[in-house]
MDAnalysis code that builds the backbone (N, CA, C; Angstrom):
import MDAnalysis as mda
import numpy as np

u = mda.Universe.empty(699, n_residues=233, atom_resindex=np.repeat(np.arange(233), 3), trajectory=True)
u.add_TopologyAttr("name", ["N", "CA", "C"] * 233)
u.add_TopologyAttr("resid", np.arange(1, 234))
u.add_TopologyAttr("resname", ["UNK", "UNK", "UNK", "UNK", "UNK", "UNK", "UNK", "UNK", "UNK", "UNK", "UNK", "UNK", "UNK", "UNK", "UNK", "UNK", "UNK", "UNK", "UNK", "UNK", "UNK", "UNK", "UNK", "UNK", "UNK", "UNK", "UNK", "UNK", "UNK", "UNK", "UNK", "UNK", "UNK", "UNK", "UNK", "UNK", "UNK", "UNK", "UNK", "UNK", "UNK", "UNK", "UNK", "UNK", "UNK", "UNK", "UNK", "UNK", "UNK", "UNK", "UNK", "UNK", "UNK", "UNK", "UNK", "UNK", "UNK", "UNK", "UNK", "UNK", "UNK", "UNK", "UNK", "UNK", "UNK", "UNK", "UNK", "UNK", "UNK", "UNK", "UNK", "UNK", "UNK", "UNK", "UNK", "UNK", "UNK", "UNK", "UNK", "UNK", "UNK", "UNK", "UNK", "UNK", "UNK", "UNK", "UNK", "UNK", "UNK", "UNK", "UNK", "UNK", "UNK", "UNK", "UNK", "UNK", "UNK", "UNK", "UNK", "UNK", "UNK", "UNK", "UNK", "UNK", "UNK", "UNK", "UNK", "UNK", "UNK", "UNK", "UNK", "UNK", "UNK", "UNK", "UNK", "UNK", "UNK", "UNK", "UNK", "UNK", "UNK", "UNK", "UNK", "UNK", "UNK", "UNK", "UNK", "UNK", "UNK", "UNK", "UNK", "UNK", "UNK", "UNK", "UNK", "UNK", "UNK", "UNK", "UNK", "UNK", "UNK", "UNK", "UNK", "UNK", "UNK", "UNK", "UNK", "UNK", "UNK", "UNK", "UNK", "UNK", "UNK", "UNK", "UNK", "UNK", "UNK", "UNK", "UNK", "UNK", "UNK", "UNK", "UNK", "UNK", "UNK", "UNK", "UNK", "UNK", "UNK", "UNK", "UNK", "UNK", "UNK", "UNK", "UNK", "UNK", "UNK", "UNK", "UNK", "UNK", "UNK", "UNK", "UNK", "UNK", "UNK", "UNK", "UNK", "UNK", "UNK", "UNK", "UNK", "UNK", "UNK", "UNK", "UNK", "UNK", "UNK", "UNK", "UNK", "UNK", "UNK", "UNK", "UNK", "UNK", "UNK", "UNK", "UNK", "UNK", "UNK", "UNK", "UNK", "UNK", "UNK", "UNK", "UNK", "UNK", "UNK", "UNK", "UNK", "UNK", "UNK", "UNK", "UNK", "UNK", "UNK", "UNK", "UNK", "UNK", "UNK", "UNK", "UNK", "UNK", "UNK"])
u.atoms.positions = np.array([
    [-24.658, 34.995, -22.726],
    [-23.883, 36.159, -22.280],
    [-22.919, 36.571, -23.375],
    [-22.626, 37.436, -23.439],
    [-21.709, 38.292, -24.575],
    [-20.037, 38.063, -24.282],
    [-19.466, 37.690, -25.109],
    [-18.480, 36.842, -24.954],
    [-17.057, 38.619, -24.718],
    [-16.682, 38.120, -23.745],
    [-15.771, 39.495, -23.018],
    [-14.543, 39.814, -24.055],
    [-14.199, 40.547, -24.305],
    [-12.818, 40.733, -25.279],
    [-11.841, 40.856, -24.480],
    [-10.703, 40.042, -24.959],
    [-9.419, 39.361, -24.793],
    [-8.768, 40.890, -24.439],
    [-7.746, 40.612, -22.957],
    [-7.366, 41.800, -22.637],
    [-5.632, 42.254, -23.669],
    [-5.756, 43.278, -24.042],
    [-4.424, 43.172, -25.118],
    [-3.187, 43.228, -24.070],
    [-2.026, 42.867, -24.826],
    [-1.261, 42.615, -24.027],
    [-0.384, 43.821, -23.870],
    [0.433, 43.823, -22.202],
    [1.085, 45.202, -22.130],
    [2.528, 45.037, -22.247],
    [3.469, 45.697, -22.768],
    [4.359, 46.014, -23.190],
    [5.355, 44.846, -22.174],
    [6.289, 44.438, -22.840],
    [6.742, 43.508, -22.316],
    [6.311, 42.041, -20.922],
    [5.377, 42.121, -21.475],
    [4.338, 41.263, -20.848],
    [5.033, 39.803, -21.587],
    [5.263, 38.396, -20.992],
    [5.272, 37.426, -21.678],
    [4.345, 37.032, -22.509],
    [4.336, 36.420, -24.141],
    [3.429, 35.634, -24.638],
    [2.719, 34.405, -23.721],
    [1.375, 34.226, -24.524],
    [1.203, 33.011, -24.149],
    [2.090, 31.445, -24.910],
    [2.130, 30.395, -23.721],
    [3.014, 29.702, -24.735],
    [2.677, 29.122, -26.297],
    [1.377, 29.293, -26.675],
    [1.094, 28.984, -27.968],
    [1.479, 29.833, -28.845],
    [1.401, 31.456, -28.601],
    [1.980, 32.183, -29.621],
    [3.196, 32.781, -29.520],
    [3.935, 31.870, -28.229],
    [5.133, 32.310, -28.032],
    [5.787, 31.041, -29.063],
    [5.305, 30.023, -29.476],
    [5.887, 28.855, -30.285],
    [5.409, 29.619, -32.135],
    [4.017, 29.810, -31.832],
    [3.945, 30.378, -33.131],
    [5.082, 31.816, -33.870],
    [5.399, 32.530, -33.263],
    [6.614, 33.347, -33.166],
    [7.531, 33.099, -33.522],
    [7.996, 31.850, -32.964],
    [9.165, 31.328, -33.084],
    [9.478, 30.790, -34.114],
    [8.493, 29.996, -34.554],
    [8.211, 28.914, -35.817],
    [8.414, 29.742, -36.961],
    [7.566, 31.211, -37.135],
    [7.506, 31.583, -38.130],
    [8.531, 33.012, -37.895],
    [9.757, 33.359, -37.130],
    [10.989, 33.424, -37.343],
    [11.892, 32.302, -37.685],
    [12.062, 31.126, -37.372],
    [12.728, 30.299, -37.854],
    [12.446, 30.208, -39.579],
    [10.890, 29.742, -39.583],
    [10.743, 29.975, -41.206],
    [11.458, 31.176, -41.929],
    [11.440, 32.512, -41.741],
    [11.690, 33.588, -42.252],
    [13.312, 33.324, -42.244],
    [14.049, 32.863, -40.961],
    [15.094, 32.912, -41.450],
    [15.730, 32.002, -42.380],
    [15.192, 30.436, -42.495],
    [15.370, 29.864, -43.905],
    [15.418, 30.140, -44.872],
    [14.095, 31.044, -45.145],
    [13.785, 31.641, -46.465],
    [14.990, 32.719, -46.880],
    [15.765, 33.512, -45.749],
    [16.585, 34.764, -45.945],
    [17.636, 34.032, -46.221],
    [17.940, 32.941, -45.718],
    [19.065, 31.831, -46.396],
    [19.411, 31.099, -47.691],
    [18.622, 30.988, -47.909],
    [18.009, 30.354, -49.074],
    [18.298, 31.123, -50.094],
    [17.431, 32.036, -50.016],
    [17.464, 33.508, -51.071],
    [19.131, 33.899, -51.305],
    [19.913, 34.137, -49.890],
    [20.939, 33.884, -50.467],
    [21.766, 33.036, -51.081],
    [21.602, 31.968, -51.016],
    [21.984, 31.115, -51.887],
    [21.851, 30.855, -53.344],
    [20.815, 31.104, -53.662],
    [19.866, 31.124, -55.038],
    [20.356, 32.286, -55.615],
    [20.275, 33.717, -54.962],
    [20.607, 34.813, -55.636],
    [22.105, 34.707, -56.522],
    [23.235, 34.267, -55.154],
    [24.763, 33.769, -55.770],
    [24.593, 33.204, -57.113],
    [24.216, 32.260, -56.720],
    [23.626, 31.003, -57.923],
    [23.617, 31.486, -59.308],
    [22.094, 32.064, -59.210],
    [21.344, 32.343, -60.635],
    [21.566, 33.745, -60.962],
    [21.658, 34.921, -59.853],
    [21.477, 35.673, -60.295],
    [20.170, 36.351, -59.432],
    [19.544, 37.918, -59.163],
    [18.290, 38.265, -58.728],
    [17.178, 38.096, -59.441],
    [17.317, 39.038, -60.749],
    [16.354, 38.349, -62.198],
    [16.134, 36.882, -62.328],
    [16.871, 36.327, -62.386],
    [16.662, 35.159, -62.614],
    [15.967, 33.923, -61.830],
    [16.178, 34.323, -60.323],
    [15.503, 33.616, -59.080],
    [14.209, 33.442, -59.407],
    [13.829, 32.473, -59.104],
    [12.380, 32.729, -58.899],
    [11.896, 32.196, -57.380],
    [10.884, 32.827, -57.015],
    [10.401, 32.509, -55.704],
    [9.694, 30.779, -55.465],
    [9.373, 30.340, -56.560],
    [9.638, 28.703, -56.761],
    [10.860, 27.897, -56.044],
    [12.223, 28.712, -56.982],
    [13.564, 28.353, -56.535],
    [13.542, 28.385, -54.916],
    [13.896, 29.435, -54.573],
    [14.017, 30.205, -52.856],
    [13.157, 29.735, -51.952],
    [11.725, 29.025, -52.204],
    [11.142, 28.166, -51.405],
    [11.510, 26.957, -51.515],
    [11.748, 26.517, -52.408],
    [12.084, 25.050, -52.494],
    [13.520, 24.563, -51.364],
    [14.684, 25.646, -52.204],
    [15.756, 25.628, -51.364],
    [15.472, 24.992, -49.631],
    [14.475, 26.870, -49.335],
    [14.303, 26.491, -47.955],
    [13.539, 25.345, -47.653],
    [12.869, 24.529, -48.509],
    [11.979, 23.400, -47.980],
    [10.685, 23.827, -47.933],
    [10.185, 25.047, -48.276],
    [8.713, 25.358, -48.483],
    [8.331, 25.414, -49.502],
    [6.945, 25.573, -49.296],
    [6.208, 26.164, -50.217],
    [5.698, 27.487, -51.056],
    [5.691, 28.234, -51.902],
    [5.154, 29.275, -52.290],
    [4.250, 29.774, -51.048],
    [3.449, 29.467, -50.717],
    [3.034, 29.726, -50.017],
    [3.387, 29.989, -48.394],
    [4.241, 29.800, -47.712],
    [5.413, 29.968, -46.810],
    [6.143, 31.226, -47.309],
    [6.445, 30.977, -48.224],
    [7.010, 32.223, -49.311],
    [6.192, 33.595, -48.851],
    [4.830, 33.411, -49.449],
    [4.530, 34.959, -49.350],
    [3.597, 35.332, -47.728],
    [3.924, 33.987, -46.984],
    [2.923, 34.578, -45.406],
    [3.937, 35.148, -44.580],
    [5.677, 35.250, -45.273],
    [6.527, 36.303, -44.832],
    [6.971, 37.057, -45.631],
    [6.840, 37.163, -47.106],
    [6.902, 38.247, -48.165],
    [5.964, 38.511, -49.008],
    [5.679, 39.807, -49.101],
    [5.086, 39.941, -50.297],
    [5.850, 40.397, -51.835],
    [6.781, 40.409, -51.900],
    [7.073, 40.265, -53.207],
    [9.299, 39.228, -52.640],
    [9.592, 39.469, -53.855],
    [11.386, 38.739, -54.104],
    [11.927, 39.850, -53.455],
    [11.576, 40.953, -54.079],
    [12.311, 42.104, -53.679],
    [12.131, 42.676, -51.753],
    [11.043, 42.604, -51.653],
    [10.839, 43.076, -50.229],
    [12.130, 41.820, -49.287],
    [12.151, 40.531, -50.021],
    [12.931, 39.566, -49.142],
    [14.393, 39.649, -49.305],
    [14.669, 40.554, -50.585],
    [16.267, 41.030, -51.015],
    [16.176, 41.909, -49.773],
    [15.574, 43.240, -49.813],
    [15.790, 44.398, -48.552],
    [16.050, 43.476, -47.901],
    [14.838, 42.552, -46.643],
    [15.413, 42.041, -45.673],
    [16.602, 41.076, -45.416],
    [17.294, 40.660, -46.814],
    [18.379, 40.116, -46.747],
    [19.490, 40.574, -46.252],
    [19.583, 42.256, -47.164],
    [20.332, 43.528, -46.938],
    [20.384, 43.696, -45.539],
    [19.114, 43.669, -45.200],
    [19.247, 44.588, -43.579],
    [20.058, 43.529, -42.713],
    [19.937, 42.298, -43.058],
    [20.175, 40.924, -41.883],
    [21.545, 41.217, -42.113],
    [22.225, 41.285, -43.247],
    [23.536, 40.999, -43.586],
    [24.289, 42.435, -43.108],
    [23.593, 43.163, -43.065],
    [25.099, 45.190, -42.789],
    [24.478, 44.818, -41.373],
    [23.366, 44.607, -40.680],
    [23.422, 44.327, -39.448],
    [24.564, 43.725, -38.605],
    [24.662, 42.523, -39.080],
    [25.459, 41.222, -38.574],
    [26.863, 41.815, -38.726],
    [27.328, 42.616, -40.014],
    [28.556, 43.296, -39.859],
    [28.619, 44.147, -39.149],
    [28.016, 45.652, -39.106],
    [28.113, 46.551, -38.077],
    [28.227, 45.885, -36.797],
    [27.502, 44.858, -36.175],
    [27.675, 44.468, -34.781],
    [29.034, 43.946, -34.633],
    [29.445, 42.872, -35.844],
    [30.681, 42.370, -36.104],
    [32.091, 43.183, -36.019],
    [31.382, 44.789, -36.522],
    [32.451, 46.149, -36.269],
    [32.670, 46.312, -35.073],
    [31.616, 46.809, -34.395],
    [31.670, 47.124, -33.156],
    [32.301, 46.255, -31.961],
    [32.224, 45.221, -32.286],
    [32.843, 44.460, -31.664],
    [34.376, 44.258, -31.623],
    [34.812, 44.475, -33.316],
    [36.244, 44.699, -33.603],
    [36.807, 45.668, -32.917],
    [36.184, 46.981, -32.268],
    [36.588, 48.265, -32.036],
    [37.086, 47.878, -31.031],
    [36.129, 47.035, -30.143],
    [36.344, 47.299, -28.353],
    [37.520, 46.038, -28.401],
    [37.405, 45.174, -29.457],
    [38.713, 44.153, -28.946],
    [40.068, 44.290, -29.218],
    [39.739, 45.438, -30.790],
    [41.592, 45.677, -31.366],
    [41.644, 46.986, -30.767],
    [41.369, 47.993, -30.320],
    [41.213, 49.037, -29.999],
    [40.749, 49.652, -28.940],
    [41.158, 48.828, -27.570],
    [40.552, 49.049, -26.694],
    [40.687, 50.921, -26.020],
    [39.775, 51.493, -25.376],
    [40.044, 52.818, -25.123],
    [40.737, 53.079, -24.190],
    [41.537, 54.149, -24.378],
    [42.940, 54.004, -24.171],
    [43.111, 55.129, -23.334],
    [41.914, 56.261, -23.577],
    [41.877, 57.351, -22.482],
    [41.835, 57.276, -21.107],
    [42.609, 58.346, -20.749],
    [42.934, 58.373, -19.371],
    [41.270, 59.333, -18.660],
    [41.619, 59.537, -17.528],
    [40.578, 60.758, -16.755],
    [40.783, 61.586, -17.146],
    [41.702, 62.363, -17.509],
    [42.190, 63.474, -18.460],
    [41.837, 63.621, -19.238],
    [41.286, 62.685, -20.294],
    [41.107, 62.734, -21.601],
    [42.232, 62.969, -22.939],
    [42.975, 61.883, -22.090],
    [44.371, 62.212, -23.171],
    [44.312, 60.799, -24.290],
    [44.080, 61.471, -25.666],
    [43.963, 60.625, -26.621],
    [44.903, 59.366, -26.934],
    [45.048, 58.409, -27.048],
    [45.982, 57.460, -27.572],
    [46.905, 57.862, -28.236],
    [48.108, 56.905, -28.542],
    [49.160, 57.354, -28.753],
    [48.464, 57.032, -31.152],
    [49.153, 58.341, -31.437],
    [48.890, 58.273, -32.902],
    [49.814, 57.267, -33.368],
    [48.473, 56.682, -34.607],
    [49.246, 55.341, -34.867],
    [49.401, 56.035, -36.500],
    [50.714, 55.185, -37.629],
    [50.998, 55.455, -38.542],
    [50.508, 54.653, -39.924],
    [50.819, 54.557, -41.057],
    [49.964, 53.955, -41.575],
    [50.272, 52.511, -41.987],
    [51.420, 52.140, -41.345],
    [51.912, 50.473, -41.276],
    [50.934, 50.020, -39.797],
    [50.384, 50.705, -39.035],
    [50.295, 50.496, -38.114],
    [48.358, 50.400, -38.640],
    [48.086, 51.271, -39.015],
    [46.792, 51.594, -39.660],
    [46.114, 50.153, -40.414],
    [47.125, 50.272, -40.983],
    [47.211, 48.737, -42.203],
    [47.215, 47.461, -41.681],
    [47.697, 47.139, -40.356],
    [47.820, 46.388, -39.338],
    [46.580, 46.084, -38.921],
    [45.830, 47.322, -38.670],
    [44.271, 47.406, -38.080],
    [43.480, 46.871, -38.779],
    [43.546, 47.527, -40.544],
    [42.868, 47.516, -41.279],
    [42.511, 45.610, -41.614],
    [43.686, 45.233, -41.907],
    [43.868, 43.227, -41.937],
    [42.875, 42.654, -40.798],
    [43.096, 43.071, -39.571],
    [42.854, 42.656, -38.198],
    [40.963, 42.778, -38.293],
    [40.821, 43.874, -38.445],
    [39.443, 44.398, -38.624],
    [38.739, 43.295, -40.094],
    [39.590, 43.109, -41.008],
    [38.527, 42.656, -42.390],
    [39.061, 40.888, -41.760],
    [39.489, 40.264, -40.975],
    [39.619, 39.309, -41.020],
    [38.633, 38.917, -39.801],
    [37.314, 38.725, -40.670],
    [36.093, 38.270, -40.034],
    [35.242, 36.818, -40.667],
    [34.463, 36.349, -40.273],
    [33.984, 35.367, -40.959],
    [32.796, 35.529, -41.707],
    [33.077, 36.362, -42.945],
    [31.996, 36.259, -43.422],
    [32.386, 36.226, -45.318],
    [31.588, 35.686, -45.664],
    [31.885, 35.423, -47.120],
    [31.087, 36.593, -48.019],
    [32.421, 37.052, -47.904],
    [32.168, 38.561, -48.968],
    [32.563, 38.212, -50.187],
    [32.748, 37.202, -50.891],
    [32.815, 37.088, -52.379],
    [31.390, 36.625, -52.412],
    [30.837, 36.395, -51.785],
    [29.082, 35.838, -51.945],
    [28.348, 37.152, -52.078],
    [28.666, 37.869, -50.897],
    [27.898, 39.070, -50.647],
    [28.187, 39.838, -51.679],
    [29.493, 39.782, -52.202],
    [29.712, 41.192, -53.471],
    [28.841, 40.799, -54.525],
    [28.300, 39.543, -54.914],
    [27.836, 38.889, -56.003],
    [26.864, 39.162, -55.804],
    [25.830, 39.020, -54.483],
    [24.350, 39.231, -54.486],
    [24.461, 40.621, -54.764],
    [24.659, 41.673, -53.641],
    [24.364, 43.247, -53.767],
    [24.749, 43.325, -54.839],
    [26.221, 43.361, -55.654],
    [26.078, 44.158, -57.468],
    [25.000, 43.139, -58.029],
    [24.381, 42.562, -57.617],
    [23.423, 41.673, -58.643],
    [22.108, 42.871, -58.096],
    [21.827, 43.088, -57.065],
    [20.635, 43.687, -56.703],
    [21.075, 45.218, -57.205],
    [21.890, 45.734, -56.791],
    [22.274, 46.929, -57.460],
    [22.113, 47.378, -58.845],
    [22.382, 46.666, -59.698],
    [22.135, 46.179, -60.787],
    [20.029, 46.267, -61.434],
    [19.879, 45.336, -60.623],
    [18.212, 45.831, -60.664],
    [17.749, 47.143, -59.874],
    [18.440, 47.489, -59.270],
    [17.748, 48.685, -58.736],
    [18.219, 49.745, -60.233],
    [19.208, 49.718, -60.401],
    [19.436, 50.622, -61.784],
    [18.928, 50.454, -63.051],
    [17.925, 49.322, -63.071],
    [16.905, 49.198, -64.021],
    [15.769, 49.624, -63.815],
    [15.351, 49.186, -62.352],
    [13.961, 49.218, -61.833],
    [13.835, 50.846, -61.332],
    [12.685, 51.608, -61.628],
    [12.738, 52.654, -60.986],
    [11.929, 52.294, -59.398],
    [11.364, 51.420, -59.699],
    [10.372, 51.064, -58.391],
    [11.010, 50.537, -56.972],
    [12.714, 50.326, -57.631],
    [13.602, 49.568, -56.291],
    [14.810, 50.539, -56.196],
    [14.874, 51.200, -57.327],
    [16.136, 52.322, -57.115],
    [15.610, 53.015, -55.921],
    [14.891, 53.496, -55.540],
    [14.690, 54.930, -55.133],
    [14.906, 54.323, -53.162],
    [14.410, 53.026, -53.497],
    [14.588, 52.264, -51.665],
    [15.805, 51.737, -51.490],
    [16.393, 51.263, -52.861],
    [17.974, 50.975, -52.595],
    [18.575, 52.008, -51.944],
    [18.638, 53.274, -52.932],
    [19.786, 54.397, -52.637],
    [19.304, 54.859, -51.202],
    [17.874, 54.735, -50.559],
    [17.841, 55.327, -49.193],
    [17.910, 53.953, -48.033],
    [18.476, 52.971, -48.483],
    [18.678, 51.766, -47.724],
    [20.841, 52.389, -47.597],
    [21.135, 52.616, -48.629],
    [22.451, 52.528, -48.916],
    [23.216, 53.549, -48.192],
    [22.207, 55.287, -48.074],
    [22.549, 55.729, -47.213],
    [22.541, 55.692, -45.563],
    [21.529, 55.078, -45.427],
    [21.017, 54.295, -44.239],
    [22.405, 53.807, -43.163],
    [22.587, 53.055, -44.350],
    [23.569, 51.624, -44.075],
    [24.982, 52.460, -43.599],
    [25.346, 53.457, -44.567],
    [26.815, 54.163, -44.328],
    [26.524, 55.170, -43.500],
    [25.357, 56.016, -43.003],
    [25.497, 56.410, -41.726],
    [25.568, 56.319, -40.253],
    [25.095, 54.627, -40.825],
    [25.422, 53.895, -39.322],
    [26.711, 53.691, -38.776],
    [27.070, 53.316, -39.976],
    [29.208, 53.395, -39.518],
    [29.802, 54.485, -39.272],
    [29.419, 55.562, -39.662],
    [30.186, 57.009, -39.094],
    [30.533, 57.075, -38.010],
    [29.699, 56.685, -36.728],
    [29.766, 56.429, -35.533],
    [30.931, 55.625, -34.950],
    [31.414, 54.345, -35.786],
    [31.889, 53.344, -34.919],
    [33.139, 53.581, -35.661],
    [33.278, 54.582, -36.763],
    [34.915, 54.705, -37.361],
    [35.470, 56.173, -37.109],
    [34.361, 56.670, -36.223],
    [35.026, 58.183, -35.672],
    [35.554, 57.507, -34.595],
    [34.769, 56.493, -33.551],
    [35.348, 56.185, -32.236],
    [36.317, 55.305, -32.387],
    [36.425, 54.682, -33.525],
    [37.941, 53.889, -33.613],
    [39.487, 54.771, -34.416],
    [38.425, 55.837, -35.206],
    [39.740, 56.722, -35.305],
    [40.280, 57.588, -33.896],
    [39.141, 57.914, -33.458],
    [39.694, 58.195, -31.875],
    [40.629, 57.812, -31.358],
    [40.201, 56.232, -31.114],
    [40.792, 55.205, -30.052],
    [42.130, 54.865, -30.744],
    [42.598, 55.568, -31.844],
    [43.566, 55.580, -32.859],
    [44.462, 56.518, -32.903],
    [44.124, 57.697, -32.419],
    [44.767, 58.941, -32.055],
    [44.850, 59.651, -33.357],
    [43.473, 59.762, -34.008],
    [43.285, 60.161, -34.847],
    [41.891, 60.695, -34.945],
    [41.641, 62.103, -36.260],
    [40.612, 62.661, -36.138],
    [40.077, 62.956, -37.717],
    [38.699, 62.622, -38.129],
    [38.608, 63.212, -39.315],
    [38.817, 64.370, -39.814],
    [39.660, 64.583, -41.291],
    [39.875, 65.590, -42.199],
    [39.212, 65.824, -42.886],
    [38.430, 64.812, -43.082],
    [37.681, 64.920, -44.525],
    [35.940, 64.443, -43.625],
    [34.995, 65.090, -44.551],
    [33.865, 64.645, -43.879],
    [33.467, 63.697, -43.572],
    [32.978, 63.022, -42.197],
    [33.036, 61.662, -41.973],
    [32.063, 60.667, -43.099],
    [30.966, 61.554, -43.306],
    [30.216, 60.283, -44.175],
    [30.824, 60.150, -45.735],
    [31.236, 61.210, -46.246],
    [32.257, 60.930, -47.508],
    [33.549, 60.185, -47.086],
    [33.765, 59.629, -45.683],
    [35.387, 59.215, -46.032],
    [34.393, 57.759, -46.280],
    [33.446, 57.322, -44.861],
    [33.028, 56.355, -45.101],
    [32.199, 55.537, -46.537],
    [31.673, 56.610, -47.445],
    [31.396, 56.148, -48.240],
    [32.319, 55.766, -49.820],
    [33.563, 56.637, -49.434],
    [34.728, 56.465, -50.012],
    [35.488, 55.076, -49.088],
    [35.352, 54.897, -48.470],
    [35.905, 53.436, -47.717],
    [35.169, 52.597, -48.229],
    [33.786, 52.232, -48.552],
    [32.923, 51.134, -48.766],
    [33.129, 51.147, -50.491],
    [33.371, 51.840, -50.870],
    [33.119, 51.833, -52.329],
    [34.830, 51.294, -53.231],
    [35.824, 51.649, -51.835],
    [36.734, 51.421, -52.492],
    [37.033, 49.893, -51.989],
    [36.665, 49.209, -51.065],
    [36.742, 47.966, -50.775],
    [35.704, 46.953, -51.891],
    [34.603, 47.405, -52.109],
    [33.821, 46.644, -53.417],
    [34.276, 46.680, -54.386],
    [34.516, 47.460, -54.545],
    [35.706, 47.717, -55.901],
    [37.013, 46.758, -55.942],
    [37.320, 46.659, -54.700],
    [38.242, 45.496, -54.494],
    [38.373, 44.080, -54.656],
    [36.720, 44.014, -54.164],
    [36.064, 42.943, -54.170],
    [36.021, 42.578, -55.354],
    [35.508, 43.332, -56.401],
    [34.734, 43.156, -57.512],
    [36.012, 42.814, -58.124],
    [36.717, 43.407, -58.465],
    [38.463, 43.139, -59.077],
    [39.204, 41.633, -58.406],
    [38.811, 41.000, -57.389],
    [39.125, 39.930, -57.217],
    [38.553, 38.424, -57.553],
    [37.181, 39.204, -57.748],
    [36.667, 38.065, -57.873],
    [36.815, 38.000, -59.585],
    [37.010, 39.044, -60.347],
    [37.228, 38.803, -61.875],
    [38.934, 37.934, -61.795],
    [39.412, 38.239, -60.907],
    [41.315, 37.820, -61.081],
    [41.058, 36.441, -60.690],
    [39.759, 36.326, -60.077],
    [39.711, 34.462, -59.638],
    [40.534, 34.432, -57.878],
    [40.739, 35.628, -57.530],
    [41.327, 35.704, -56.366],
    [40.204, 35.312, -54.989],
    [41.052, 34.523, -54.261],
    [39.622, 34.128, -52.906],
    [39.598, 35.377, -51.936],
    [38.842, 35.246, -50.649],
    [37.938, 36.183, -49.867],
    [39.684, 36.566, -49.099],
    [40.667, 35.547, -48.508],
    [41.772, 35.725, -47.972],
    [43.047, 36.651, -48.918],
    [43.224, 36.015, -50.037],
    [43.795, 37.180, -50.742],
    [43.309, 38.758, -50.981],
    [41.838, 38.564, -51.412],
    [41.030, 40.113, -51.533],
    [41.017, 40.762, -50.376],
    [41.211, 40.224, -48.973],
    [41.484, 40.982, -47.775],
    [43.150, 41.804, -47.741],
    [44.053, 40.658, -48.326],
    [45.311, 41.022, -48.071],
    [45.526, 42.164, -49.259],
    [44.918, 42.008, -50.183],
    [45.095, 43.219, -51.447],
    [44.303, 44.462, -50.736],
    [43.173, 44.702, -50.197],
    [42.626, 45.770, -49.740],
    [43.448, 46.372, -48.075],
    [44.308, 45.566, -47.571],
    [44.866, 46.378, -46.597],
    [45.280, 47.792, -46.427],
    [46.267, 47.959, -48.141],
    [46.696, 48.930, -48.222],
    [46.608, 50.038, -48.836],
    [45.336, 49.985, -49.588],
    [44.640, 50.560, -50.627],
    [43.391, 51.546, -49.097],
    [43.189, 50.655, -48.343],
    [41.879, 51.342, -47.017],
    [43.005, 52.053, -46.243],
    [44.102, 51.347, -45.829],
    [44.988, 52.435, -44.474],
    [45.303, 53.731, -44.952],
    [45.559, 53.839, -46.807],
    [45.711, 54.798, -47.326],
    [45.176, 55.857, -47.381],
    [43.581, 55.422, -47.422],
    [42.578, 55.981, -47.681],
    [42.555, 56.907, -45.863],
    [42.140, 55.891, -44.900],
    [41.955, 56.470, -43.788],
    [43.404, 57.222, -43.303],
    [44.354, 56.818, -43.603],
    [45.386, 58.194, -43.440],
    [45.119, 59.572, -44.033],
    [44.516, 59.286, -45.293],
    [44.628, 60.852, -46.218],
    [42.886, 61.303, -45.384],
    [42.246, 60.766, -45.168],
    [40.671, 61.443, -44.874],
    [40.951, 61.859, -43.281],
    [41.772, 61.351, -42.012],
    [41.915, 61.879, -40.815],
    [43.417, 62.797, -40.477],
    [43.566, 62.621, -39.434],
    [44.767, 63.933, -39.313],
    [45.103, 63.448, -37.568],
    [46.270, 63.728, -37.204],
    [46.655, 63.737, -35.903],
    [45.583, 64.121, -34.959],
    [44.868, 63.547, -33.578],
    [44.310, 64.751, -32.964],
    [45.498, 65.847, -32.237],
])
């Protein structure tokens, strides 16, 4: 008899438990490898990594290596995406806890805050757990190859805009919840916010300064910024 074909599965349907383990296994692998990579990248450098290195780290093989990448670079993107992910959620989360919304049924905006008060936010908001003297080191390291490579520039710069239009959203509703409104166009303030905090970054880590000082130096350099780009509502 003619052997029946396997019925496909419908949209939120449970796996079976074998390829609900296989799934799992080879997300766990992938996320080693995205670990790893960061580590190695800090390290050596992007050029310099080799996918030898970044498997080993994680405990695999080359081969583990490419049955979740096909090239270094495709596993930099997904590094990128794991890492502005984990912050944006990390934002959003800052919003609803330092900034809770403050509107009435009316719709009467919060009381306007000033820029000691701004600056207050600004500390509160960057004092998260994540090691941004690591992160400034990988991205200007990948940045860096994308401005060599024409083959990675062109996915960087539309990863980069990507990345800063996702925040427009969550720093209009916290300038809101701020009693405040943009002056300046929202995706230029935000991309003037990100550029002037790396810049910060980048200047601290040449002064030998750690992730806690480079927060306390960028307080007042960002409240500045978001005072001059919004306006009273």
């Amino acid at each position: 008899m003619p052997r029946t074909a396997a019925a496909p599965q419908r949209h939120g349907e449970a796996l079976p438990p074998r390829q609900a383990h296989e799934t799992r296994r080879r997300e766990r692998t992938r996320e080693r490898l995205l670990d790893a990579a960061y580590e190695v990248f800090a390290e050596a450098g992007v050029s310099a990594a080799s996918v030898e290195q970044i498997a080993e780290r994680a405990g695999f093989t080359r081969g583990a290596f490419y049955s979740n990448f096909s090239t270094k670079e495709e596993l930099f993107f997904a590094l990128m995406e794991r890492e502005h992910e984990l912050r944006r959620r990390s934002l959003l989360e800052r919003v609803d806890a330092l900034l809770p919304d403050l509107q009435g049924a009316a719709g009467t905006p919060a009381a306007e805050t000033d820029e000691e008060q701004v600056g207050d936010l600004v500390a509160r908001f960057l004092d998260v757990p994540f090691d941004n003297r690591r992160w400034c080191l990988v991205h200007s390291e990948f940045q860096l190859l994308a401005m060599r490579d024409p083959t990675v520039s062109g996915r960087f710069l539309a990863y980069r805009e990507e990345a800063a239009a996702s925040l427009v959203p969550i720093l209009r509703e916290a300038m809101r919840r701020a009693g405040r409104t943009f002056a300046v166009e929202p995706a230029t303030t935000v991309r003037l916010l990100v550029s002037l905090h790396e810049d910060g970054m980048r200047a601290s880590i040449l002064a030998g300064r750690n992730d806690d000082e480079a927060k306390a130096d960028a307080r007042i350099p960002l409240a500045r910024l978001l005072m001059a780009a919004t306006k009273p509502l």
